[in-house]
ROKE-840153 format. One record per residue: residue number from 0; z, y, x of N, C-alpha, C in turn. Coordinates in steps of 0.1 Angstrom, whole numbers. Layout:
# ROKE-840153
tipa, nc3, nc2, nc1, cac3, cac2, cac1, cc3, cc2, cc1
NUM, Z, Y, X, Z, Y, X, Z, Y, X
...
# end
This chain:
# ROKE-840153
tipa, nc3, nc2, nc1, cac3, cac2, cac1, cc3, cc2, cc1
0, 207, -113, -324, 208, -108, -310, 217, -96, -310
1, 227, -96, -297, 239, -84, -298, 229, -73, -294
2, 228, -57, -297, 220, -47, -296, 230, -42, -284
3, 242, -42, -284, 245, -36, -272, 246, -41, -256
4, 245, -34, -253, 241, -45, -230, 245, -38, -223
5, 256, -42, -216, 267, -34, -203, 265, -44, -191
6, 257, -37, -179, 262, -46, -166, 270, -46, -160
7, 269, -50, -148, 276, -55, -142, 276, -48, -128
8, 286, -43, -117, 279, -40, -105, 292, -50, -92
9, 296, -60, -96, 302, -71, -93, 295, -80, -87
10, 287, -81, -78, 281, -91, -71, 289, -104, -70
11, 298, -102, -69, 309, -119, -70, 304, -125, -82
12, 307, -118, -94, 303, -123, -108, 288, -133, -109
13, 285, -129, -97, 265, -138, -95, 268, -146, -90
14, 273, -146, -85, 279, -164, -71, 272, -173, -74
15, 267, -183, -69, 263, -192, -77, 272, -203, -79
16, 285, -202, -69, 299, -208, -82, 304, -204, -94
17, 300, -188, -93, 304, -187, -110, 297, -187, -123
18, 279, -187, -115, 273, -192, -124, 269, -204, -129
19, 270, -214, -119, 272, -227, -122, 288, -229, -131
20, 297, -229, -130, 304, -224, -137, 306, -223, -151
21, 301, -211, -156, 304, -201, -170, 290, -201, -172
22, 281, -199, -166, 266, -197, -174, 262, -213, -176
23, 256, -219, -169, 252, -235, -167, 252, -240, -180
24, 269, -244, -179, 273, -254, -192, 268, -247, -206
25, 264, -236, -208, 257, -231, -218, 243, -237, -223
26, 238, -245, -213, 220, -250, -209, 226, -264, -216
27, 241, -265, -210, 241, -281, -212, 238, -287, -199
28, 240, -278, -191, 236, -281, -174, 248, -281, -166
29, 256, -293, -167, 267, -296, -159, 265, -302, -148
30, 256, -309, -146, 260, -320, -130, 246, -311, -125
31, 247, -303, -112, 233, -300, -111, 234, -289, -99
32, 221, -290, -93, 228, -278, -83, 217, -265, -80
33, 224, -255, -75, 219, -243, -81, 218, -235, -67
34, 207, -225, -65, 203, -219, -51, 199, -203, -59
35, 204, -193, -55, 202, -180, -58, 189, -179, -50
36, 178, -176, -56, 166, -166, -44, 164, -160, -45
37, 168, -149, -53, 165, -133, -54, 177, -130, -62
38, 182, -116, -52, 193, -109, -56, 190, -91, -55
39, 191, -85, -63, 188, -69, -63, 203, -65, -66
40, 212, -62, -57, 226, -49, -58, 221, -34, -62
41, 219, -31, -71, 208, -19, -74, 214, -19, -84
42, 214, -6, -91, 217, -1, -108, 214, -15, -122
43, 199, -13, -115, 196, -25, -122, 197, -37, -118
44, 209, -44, -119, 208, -54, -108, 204, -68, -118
45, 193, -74, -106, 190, -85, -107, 195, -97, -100
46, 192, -110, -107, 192, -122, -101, 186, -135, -102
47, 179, -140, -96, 168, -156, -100, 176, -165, -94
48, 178, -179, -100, 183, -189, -96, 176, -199, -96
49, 172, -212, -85, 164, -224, -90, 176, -233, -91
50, 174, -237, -102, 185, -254, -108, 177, -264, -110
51, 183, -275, -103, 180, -287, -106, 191, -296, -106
52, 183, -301, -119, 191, -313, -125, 188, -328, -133
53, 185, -337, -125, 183, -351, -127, 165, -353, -126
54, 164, -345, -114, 147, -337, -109, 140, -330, -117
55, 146, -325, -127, 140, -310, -133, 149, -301, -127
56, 140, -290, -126, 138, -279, -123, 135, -267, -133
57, 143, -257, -129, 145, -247, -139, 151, -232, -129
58, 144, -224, -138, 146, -209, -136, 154, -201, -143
59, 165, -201, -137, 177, -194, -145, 176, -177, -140
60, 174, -166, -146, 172, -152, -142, 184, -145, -147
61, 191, -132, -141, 199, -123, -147, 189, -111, -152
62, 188, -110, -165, 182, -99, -169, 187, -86, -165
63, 180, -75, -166, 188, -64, -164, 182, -51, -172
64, 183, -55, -186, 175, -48, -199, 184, -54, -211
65, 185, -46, -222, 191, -51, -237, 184, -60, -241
66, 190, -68, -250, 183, -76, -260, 173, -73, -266
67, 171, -60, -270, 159, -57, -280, 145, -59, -269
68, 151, -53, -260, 137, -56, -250, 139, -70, -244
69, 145, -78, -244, 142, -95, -241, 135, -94, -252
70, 134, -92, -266, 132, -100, -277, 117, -97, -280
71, 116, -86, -270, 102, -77, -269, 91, -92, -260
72, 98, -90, -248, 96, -98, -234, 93, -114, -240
73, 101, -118, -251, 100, -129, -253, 88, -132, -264
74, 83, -123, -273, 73, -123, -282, 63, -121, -275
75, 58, -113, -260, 49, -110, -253, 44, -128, -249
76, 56, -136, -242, 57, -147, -238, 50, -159, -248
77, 59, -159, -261, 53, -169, -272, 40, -168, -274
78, 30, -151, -276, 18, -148, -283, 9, -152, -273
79, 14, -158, -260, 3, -157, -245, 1, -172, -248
80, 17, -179, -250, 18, -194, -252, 12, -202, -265
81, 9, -197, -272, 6, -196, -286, -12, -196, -289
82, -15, -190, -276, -27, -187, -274, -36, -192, -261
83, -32, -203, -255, -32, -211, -243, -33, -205, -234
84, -23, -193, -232, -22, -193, -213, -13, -197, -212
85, -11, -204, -201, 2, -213, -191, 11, -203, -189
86, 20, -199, -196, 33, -192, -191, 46, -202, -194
87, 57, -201, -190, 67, -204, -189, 76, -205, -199
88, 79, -209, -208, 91, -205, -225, 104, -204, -221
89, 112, -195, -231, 123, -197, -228, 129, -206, -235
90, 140, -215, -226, 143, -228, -229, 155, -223, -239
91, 159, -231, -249, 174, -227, -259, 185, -231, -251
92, 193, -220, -253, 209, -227, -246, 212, -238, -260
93, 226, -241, -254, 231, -254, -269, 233, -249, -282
94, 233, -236, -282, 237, -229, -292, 224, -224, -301
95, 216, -231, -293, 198, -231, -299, 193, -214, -295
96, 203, -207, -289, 196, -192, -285, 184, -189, -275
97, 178, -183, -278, 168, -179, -264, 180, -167, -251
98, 190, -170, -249, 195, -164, -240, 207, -166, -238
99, 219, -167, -230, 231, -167, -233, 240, -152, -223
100, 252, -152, -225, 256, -140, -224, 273, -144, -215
101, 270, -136, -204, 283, -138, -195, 287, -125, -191
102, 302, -121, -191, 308, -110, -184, 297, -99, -190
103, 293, -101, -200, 284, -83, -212, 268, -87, -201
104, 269, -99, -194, 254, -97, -185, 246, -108, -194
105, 233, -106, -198, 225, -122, -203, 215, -126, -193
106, 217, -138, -197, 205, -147, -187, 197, -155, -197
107, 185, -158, -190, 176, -164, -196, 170, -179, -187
108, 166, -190, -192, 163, -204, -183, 149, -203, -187
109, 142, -214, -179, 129, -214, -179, 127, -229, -170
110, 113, -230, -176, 106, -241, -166, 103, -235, -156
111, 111, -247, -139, 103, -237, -130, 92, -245, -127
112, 76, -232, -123, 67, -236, -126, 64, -239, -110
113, 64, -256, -107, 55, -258, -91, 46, -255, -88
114, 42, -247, -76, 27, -244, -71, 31, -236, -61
115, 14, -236, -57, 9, -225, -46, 12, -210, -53
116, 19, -203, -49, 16, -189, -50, 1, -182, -46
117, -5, -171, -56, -18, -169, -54, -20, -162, -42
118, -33, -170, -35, -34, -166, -21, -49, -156, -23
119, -46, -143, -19, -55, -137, -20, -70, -134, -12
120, -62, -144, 4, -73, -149, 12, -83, -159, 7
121, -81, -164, -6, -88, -177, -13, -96, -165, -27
122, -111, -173, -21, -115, -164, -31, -116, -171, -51
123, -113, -187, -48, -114, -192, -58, -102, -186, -68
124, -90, -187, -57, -81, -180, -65, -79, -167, -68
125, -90, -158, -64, -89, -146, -72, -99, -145, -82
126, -108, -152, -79, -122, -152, -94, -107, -158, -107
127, -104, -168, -103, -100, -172, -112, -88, -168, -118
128, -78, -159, -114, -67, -149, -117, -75, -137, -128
129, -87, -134, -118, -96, -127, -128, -99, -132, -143
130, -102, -146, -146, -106, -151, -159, -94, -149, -167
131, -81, -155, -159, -67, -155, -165, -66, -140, -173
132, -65, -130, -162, -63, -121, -171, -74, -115, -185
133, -85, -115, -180, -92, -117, -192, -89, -121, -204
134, -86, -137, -204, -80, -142, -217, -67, -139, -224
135, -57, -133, -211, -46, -123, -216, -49, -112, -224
136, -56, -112, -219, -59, -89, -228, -67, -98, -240
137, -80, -103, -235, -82, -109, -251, -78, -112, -262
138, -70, -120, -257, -61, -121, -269, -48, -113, -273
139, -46, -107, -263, -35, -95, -265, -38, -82, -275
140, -52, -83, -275, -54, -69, -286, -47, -73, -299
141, -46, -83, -305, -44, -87, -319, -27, -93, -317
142, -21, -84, -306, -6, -87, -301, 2, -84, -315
143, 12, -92, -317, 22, -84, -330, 33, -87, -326
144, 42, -78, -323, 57, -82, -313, 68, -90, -327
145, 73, -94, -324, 82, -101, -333, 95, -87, -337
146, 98, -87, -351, 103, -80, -356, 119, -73, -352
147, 121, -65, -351, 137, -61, -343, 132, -55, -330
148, 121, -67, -320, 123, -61, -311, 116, -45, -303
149, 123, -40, -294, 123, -23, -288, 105, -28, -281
150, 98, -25, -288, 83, -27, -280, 78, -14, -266
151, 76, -23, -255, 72, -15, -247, 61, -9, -247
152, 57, 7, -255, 41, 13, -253, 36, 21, -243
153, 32, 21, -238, 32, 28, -224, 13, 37, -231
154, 4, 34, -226, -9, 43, -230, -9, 56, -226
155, -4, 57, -213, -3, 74, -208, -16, 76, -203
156, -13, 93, -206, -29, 94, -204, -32, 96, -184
157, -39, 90, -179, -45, 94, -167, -46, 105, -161
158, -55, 115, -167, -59, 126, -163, -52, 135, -164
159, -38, 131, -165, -25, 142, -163, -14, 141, -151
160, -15, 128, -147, -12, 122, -136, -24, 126, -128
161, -36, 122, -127, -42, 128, -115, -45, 144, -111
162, -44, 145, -121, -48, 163, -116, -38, 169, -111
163, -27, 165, -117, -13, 170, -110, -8, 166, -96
164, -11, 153, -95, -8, 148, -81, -21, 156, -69
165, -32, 156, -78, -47, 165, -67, -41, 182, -63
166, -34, 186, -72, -28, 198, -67, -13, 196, -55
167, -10, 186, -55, 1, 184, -50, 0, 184, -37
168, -18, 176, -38, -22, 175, -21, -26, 191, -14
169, -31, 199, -24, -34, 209, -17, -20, 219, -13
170, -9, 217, -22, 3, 219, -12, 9, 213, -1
171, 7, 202, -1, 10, 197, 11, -1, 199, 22
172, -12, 204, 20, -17, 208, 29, -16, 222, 38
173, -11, 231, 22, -6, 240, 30, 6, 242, 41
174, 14, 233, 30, 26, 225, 41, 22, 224, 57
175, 11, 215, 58, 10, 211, 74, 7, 221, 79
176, -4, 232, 73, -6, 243, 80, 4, 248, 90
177, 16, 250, 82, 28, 255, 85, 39, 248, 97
178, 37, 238, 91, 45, 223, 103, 43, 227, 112
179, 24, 219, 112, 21, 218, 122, 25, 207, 136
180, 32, 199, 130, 38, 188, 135, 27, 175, 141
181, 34, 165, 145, 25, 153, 147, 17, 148, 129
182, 28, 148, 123, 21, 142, 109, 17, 152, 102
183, 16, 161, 104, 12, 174, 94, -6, 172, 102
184, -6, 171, 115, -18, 171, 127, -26, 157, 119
185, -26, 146, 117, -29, 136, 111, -30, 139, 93
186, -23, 142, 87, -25, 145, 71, -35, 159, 67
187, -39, 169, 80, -54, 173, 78, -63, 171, 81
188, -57, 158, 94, -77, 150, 96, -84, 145, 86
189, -73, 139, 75, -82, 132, 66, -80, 137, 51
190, -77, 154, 52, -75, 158, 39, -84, 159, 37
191, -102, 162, 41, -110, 166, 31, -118, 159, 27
192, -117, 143, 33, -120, 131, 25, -113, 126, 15
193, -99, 125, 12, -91, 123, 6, -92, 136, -6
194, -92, 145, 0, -90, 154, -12, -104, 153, -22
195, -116, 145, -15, -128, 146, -24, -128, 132, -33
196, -121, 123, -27, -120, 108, -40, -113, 115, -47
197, -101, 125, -46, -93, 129, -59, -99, 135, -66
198, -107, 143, -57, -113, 149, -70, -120, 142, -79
199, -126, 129, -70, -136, 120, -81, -127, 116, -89
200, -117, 112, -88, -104, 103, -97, -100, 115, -110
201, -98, 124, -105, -95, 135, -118, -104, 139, -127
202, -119, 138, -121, -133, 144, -124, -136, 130, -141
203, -130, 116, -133, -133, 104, -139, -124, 105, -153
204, -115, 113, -145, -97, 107, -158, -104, 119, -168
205, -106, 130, -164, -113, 142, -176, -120, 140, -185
206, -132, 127, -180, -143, 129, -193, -137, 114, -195
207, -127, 108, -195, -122, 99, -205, -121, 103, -219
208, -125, 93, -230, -124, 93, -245, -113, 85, -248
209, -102, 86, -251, -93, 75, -251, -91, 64, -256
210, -96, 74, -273, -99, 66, -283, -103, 53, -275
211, -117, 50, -269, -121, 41, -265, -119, 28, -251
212, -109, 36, -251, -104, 26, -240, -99, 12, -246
213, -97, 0, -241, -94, -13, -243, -76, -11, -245
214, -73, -13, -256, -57, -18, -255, -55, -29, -258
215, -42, -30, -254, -41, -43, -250, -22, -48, -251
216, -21, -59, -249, -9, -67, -242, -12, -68, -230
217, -4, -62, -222, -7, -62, -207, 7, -69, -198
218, 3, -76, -187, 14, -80, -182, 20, -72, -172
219, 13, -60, -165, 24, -47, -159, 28, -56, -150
220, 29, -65, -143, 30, -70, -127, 23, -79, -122
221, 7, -79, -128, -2, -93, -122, -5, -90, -107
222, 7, -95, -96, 2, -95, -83, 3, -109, -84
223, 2, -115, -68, 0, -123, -66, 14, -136, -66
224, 27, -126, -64, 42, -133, -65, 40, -141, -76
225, 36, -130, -90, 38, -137, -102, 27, -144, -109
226, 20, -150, -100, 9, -162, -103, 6, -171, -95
227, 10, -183, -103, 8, -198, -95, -2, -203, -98
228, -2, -216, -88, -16, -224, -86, -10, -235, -91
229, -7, -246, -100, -4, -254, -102, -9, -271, -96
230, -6, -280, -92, -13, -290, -83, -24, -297, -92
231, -24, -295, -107, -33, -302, -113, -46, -288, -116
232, -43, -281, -108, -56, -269, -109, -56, -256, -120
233, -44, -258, -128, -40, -250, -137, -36, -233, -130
234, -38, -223, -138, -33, -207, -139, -20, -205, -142
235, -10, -202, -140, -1, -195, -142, 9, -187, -142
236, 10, -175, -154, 17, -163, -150, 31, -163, -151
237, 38, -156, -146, 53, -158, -148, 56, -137, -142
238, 71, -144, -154, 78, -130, -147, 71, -116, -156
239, 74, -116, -171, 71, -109, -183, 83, -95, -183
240, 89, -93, -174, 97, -80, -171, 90, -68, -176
241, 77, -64, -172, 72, -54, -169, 65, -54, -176
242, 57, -66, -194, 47, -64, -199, 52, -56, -209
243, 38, -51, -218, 40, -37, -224, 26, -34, -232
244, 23, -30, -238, 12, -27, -249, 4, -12, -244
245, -8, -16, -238, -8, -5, -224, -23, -8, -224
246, -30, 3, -218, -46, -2, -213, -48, -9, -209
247, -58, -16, -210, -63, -29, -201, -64, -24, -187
248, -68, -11, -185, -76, -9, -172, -65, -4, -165
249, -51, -1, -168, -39, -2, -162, -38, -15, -152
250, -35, -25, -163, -34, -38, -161, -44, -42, -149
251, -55, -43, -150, -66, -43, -139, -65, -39, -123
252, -62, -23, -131, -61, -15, -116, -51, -16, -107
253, -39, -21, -112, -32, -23, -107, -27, -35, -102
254, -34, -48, -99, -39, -62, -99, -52, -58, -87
255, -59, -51, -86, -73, -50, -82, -66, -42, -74
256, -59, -28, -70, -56, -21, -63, -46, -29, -47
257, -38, -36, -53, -29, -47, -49, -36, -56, -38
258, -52, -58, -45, -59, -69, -34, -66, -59, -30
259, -74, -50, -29, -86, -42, -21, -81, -34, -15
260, -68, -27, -12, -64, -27, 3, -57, -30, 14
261, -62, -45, 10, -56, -48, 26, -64, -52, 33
262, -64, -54, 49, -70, -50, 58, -82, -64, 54
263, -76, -76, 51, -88, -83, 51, -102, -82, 43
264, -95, -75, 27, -103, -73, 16, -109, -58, 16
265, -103, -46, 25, -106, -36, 29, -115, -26, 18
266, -113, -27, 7, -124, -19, -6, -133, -24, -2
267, -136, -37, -7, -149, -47, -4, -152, -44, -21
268, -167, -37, -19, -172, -35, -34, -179, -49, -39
269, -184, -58, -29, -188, -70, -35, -180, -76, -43
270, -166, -77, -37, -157, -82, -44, -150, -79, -51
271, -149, -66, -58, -152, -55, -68, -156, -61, -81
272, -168, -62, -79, -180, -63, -85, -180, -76, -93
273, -180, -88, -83, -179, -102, -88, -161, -103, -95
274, -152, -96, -94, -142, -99, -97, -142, -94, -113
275, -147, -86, -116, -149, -76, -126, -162, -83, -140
276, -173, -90, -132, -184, -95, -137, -178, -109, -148
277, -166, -118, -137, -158, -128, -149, -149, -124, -155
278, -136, -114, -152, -130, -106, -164, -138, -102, -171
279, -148, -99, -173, -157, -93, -187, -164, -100, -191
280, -162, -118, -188, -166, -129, -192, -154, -130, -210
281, -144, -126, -208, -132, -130, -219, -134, -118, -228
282, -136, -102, -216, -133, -90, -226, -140, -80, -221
283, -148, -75, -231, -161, -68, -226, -156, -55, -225
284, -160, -47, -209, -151, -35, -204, -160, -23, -212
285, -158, -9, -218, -163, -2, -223, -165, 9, -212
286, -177, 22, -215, -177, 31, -202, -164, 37, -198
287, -158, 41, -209, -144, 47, -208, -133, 36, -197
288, -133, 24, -201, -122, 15, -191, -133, 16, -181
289, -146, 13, -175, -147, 18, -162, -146, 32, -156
290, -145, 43, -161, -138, 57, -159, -127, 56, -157
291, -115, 45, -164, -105, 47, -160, -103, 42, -143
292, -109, 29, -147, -102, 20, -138, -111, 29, -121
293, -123, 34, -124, -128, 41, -107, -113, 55, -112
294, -105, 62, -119, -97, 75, -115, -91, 63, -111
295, -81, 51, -112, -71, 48, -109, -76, 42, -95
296, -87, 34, -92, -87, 32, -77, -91, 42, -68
297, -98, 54, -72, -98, 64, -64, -88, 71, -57
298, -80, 77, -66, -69, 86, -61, -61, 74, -51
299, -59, 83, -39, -56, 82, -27, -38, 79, -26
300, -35, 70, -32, -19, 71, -40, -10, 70, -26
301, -9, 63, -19, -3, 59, -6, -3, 75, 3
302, -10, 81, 3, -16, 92, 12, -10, 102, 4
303, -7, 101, -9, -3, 115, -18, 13, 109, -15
304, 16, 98, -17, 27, 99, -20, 40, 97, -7
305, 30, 89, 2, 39, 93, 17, 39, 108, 16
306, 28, 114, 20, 29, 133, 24, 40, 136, 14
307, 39, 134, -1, 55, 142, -8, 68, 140, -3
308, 69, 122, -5, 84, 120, 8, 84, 131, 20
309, 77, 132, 28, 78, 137, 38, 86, 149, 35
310, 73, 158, 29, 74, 170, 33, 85, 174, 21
311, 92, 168, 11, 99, 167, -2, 115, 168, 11
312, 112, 158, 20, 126, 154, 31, 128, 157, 42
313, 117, 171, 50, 114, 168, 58, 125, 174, 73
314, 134, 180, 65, 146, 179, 75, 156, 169, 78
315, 153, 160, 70, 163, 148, 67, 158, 133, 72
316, 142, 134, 68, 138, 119, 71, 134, 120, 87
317, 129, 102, 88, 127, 98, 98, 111, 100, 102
318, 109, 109, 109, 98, 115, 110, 90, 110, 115
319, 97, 97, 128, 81, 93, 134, 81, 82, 122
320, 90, 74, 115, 85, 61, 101, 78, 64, 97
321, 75, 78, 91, 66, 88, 83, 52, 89, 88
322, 52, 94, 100, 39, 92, 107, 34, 79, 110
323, 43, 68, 112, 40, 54, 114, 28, 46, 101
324, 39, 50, 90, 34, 46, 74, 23, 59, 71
325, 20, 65, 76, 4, 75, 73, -4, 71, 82
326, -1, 69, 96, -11, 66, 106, -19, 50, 100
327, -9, 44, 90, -14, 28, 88, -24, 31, 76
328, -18, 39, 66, -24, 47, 60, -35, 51, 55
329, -40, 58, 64, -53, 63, 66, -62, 55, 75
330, -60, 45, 81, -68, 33, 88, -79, 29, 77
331, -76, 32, 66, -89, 26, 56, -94, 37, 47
332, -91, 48, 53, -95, 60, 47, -113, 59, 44
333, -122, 56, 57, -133, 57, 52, -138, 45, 51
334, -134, 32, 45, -135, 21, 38, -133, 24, 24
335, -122, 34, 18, -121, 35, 8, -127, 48, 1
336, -130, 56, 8, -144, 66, 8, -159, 61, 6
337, -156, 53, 10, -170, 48, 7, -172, 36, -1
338, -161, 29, -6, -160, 25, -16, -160, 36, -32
339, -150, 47, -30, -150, 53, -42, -164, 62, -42
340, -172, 66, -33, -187, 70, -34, -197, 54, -45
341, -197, 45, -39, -205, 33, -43, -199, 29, -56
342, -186, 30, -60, -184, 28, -69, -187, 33, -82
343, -185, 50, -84, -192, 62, -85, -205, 57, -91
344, -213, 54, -83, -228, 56, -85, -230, 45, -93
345, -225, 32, -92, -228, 17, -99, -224, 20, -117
346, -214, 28, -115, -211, 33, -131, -220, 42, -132
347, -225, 51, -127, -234, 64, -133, -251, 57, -135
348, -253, 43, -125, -265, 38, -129, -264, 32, -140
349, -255, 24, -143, -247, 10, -151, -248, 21, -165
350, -246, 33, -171, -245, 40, -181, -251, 52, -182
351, -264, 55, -172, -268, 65, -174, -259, 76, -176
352, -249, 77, -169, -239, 92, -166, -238, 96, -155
353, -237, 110, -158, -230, 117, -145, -216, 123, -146
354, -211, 114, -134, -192, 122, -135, -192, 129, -122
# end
């Protein structure tokens, strides 16, 4: 595999006449036709293509990372496939490579996988995303990346991120003091609720033992885009960009955060609870991964991190957007107050602690 990787910021070069073209015939995919559906013009620029050719179907992507990390991306892929979860392989070009290489840019093909996208309104489909990941991290602890490649370890500690962001709020509070604006008038109605889950979220991340947290192979984008419903009733994950050798209760919380606030699921602790009860059907959670995973749904992330934009821009931005995206905001402030109270207490009964 070439170690070195230069893009591109040529949006022509994507076309999908020039990738039909110069990339294609590398698959061995000459007669066939090709639809771009995702395009990012960005530093990192990306691109997904669906090709079909003689009614297969396939997922041609522009990476936008070196080889050593495809080679990372692709041993994450084999050890999932290897181990029966439904992911995607990468197909050989003719050259028998797992990638091929255009204008210093590589692409990679794939099965594309038909289905329903996971509907988070369906509760079958979220018990059962739940199991999926489960058997991911399960078998991901005994992950061994294939040799050469740049492994992504992520395992940051928590309680360095939250305490620092819980101070950030009480600057921006002083901030509004000062404003005193429309959004500054809204960002201290609900600071001394918000400022009390952070505290729970920092109070949680503090008496973490790390040692004992769950590590893992983690996939780093289990939302709902990157999980299908297959028509024969099958699980499937796609879209290994972002996985990485990382806490489990990363992986979770950030999957679980994704569904519990939105307006339907609203920090529904039932659903909390039963979601949590069959992931720990595959991988049994320790007190430490539920310490993590209550600091990472506690802290009030949306609320800390609109107020920074603001008040970080606040001669520059668009002031009533700002107030627009807080006023929506804080609509589930005490849904999620009273989720991070109940949550709280289910762990301190569940282990006899107090946080």
């Amino acid at each position: 595999m070439p170690k070195n990787f230069v893009s591109t910021n040529d949006p022509n070069l994507l076309s999908e006449k020039n990738v039909k073209k110069y990339v294609l015939p590398k698959y061995n995919l000459n007669n066939c036709t090709i639809e771009q559906v995702k395009f990012k013009d960005t530093a990192k620029q990306r691109a997904v293509y669906k090709v079909t050719s003689d009614e297969q179907c396939f997922c041609l992507k522009k990476i936008y990372y070196p080889a050593t990390t495809l080679l990372f991306v692709y041993s994450t892929i084999e050890w999932w496939h290897r181990h029966g979860i439904n992911v995607p392989k990468l197909l050989p070009s003719k050259d028998k490579c797992r990638f091929v290489t255009y204008k210093n840019m590589i692409f990679i093909l794939t099965p594309w996988v038909h289905g329903e996208k996971c509907d988070y309104n369906n509760p079958v489909h979220l018990y059962k995303i739940a199991v999926t990941l489960g058997e991911m991290h399960k078998c991901g602890k005994k992950f061994i990346p294939i040799e050469g490649s740049k492994v992504n370890y992520k395992c940051d500690k928590i309680d360095i991120s939250t305490y620092k962001h819980l101070k950030n709020l009480a600057t921006y509070s002083n901030y509004a003091f000062e404003y005193k604006d429309e959004f500054s008038k809204v960002y201290l109605k609900y600071y001394e609720k918000m400022k009390e889950i952070a505290n729970i979220s920092t109070s949680a991340a503090m008496s973490i033992e790390y040692e004992n947290l769950t590590k893992t192979l983690c996939h780093g984008d289990y939302v709902n885009k990157n999980i299908i419903f297959t028509p024969d009733g099958k699980t499937w994950a796609i879209d290994f960009d972002k996985s990485s050798v990382d806490y489990a209760m990363h992986d979770v919380g950030y999957a679980l955060r994704r569904i519990l606030r939105r307006d339907s699921t609203n920090w529904d602790m039932d659903l909390l609870l039963k979601w949590l009860y069959v992931y720990n059907e595959n991988i049994k959670m320790t007190v430490d991964d539920y310490k993590y995973l209550l600091s990472y749904l506690a802290f009030p992330q949306k609320y800390w991190k609109i107020s920074r934009d603001y008040y970080n821009y606040i001669e520059k931005c668009n002031k009533q957007a700002f107030l627009t995206l807080l006023c929506k905001t804080v609509r589930t402030c005490d849904a999620h107050y009273n989720f991070v109270i109940s949550f709280k207490k289910y762990i301190e009964d569940k282990f006899n602690i107090t946080l």
